[in-house]
mmCIF file of the C-alpha atoms, coordinates in Angstrom:
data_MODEL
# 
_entry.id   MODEL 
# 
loop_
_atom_site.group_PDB 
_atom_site.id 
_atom_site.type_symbol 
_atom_site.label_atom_id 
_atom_site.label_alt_id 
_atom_site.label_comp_id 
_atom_site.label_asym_id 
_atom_site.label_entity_id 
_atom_site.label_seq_id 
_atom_site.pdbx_PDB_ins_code 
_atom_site.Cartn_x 
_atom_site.Cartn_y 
_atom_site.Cartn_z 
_atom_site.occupancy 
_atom_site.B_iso_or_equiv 
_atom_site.pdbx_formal_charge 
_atom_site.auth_seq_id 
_atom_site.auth_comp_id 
_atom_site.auth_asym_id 
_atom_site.auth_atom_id 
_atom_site.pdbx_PDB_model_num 
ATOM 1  C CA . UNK A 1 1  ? 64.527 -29.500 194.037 1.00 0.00 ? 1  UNK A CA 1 
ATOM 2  C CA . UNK A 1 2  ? 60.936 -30.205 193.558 1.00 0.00 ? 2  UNK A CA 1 
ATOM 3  C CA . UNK A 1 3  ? 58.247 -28.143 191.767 1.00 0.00 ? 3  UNK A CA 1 
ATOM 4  C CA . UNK A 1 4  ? 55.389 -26.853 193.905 1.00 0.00 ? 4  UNK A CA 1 
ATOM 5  C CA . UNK A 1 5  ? 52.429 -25.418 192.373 1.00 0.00 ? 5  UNK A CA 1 
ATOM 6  C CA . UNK A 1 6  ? 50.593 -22.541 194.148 1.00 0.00 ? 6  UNK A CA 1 
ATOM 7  C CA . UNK A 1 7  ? 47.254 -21.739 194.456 1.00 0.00 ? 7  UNK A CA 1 
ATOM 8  C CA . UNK A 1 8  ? 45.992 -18.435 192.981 1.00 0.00 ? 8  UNK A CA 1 
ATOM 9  C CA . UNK A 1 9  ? 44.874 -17.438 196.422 1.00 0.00 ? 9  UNK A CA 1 
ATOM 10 C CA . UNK A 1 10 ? 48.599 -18.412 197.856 1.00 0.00 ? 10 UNK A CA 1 
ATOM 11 C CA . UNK A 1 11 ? 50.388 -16.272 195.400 1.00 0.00 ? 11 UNK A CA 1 
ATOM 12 C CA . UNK A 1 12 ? 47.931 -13.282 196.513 1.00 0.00 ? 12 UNK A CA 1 
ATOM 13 C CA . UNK A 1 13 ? 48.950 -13.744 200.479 1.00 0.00 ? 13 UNK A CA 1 
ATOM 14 C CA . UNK A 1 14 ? 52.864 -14.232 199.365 1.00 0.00 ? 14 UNK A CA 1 
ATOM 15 C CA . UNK A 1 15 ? 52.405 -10.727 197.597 1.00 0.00 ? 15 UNK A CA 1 
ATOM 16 C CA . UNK A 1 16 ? 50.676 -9.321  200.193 1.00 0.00 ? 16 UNK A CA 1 
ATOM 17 C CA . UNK A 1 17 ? 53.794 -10.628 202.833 1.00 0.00 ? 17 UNK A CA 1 
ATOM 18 C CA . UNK A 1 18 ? 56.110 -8.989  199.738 1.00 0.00 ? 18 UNK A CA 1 
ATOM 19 C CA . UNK A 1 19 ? 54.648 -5.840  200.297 1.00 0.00 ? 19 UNK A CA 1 
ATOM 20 C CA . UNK A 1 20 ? 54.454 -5.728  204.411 1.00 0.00 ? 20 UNK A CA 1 
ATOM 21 C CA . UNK A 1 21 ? 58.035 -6.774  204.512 1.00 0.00 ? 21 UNK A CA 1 
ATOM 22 C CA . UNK A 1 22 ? 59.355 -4.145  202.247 1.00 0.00 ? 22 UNK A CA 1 
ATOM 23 C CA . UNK A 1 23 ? 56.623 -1.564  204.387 1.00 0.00 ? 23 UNK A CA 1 
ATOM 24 C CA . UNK A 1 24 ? 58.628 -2.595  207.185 1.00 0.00 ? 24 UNK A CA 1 
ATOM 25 C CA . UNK A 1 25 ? 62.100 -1.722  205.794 1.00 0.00 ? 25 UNK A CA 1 
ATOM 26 C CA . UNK A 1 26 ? 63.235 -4.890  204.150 1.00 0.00 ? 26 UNK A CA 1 
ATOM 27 C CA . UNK A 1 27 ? 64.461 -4.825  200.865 1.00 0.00 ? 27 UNK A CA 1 
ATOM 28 C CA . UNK A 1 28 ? 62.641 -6.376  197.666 1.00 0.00 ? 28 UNK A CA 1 
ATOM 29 C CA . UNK A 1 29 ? 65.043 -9.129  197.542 1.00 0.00 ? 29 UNK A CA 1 
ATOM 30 C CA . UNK A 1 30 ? 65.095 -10.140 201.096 1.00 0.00 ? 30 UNK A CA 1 
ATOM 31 C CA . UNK A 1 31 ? 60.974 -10.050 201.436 1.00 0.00 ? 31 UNK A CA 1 
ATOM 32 C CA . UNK A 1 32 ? 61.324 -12.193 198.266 1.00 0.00 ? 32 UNK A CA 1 
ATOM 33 C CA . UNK A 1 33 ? 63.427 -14.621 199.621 1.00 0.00 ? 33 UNK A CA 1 
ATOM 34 C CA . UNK A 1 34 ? 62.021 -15.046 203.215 1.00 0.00 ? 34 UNK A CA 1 
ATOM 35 C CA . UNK A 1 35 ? 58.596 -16.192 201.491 1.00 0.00 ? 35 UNK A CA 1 
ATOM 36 C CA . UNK A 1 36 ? 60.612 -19.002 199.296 1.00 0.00 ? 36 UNK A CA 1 
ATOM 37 C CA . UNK A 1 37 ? 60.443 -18.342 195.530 1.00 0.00 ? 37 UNK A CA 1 
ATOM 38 C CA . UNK A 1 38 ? 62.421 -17.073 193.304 1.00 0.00 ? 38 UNK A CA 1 
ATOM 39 C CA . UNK A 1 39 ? 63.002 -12.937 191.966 1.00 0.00 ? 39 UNK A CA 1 
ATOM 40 C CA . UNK A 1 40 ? 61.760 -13.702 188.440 1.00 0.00 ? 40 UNK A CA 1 
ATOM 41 C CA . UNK A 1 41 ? 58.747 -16.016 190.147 1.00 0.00 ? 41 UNK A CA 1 
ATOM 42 C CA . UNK A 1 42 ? 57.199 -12.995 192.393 1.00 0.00 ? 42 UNK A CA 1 
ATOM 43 C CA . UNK A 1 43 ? 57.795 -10.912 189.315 1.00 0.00 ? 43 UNK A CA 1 
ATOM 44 C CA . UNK A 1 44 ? 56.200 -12.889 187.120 1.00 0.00 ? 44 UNK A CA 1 
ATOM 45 C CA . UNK A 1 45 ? 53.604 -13.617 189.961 1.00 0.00 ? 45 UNK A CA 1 
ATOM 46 C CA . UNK A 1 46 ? 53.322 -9.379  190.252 1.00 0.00 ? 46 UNK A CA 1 
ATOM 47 C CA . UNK A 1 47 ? 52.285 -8.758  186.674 1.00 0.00 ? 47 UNK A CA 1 
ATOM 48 C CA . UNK A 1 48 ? 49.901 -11.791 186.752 1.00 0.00 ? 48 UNK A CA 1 
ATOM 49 C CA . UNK A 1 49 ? 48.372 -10.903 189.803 1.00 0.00 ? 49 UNK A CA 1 
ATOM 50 C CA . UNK A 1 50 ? 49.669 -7.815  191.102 1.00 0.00 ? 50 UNK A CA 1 
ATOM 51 C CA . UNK A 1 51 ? 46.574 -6.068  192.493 1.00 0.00 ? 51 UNK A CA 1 
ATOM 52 C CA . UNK A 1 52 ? 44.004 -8.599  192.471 1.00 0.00 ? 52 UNK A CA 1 
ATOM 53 C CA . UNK A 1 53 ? 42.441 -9.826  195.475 1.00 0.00 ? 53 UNK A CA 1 
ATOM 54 C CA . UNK A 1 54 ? 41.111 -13.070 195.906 1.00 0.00 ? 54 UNK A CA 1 
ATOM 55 C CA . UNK A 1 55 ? 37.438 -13.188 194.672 1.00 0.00 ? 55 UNK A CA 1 
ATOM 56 C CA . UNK A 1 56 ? 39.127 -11.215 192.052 1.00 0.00 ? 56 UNK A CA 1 
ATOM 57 C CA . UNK A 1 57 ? 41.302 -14.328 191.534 1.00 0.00 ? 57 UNK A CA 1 
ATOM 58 C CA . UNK A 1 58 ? 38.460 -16.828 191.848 1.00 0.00 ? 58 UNK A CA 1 
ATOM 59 C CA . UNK A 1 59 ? 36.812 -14.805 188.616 1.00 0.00 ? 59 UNK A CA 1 
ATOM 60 C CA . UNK A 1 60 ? 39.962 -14.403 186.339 1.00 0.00 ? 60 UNK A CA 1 
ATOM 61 C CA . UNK A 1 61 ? 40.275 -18.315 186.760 1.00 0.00 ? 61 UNK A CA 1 
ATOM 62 C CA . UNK A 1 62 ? 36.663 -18.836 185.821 1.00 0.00 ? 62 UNK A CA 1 
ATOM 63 C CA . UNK A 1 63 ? 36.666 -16.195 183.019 1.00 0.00 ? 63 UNK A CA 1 
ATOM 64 C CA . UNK A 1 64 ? 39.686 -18.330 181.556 1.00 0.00 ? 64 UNK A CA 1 
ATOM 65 C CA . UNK A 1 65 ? 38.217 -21.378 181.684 1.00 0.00 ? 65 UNK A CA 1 
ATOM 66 C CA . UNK A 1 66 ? 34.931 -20.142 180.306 1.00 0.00 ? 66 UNK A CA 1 
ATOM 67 C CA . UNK A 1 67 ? 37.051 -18.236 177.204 1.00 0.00 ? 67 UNK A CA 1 
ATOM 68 C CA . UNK A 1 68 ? 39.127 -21.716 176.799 1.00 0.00 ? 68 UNK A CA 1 
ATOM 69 C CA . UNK A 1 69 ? 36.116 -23.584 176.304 1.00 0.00 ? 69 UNK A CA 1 
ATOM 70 C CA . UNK A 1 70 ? 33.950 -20.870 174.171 1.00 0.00 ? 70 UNK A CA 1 
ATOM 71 C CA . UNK A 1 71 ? 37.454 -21.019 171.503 1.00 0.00 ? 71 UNK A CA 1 
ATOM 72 C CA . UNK A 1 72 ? 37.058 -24.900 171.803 1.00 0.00 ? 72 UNK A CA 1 
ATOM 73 C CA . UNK A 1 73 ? 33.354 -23.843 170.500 1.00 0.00 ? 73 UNK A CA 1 
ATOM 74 C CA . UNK A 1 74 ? 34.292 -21.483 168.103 1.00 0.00 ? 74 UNK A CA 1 
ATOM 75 C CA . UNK A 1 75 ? 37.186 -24.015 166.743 1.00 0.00 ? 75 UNK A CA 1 
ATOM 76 C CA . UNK A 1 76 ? 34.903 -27.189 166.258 1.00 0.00 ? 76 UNK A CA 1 
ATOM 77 C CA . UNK A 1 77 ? 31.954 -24.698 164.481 1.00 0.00 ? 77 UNK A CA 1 
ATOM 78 C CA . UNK A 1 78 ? 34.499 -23.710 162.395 1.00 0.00 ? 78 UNK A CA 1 
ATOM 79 C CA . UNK A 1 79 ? 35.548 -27.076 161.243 1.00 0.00 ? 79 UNK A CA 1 
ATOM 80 C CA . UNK A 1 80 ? 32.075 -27.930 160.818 1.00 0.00 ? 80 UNK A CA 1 
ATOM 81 C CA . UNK A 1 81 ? 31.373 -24.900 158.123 1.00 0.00 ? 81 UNK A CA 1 
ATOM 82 C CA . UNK A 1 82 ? 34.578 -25.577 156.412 1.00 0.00 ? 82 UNK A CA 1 
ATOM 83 C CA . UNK A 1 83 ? 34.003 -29.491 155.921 1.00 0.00 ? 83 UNK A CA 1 
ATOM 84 C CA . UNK A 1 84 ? 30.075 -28.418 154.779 1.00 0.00 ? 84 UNK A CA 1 
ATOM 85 C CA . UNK A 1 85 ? 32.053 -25.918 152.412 1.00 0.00 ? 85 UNK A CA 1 
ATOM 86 C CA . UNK A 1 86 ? 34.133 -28.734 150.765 1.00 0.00 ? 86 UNK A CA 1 
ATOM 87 C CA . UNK A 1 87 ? 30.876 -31.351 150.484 1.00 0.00 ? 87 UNK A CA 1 
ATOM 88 C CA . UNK A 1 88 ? 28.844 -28.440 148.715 1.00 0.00 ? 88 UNK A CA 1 
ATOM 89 C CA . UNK A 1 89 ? 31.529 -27.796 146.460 1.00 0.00 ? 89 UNK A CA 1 
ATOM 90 C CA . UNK A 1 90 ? 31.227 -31.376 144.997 1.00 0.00 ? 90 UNK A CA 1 
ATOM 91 C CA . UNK A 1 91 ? 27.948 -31.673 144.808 1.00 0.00 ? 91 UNK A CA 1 
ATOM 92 C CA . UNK A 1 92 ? 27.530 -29.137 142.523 1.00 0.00 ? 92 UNK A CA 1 
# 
């Protein structure tokens, strides 16, 4: 069985289907299963993106990108000071 990746916006609308099923009387696990993935995937998929709509998703994913590279920052400027710690050590 292959691997598909979904889009933030996909998981949304497959939540969204999730929750008009079971409004129409279906249980959890049969909404879950008519939209293809698995019980611990829409789980998962709930407390990642349980209430969010989807310029709501398109901000998370540039808010983590943004914080991935500001730590990349933060990481190199800390190497920086700590190498310019260990060369003023010896010259003194």
């Amino acid at each position: 069985m292959s691997k598909k990746r979904h889009t933030a916006e996909e998981i949304v609308a497959k939540l969204r289907q999730v929750d008009v099923l079971t409004a129409q009387g279906r249980t959890v696990a049969e909404a879950i299963r008519q939209i293809g993935v698995t019980e611990v995937t829409y789980y998962r998929w709930r407390s990642e993106y349980g209430g969010l709509k989807s310029d709501q998703i398109k901000r998370l994913k540039e808010l983590e990108a943004e914080n991935a590279r500001l730590r990349r920052a933060v990481s190199d400027l800390t190497l920086d000071k700590m190498i310019l710690k260990e060369a003023a050590k010896g010259n003194f």
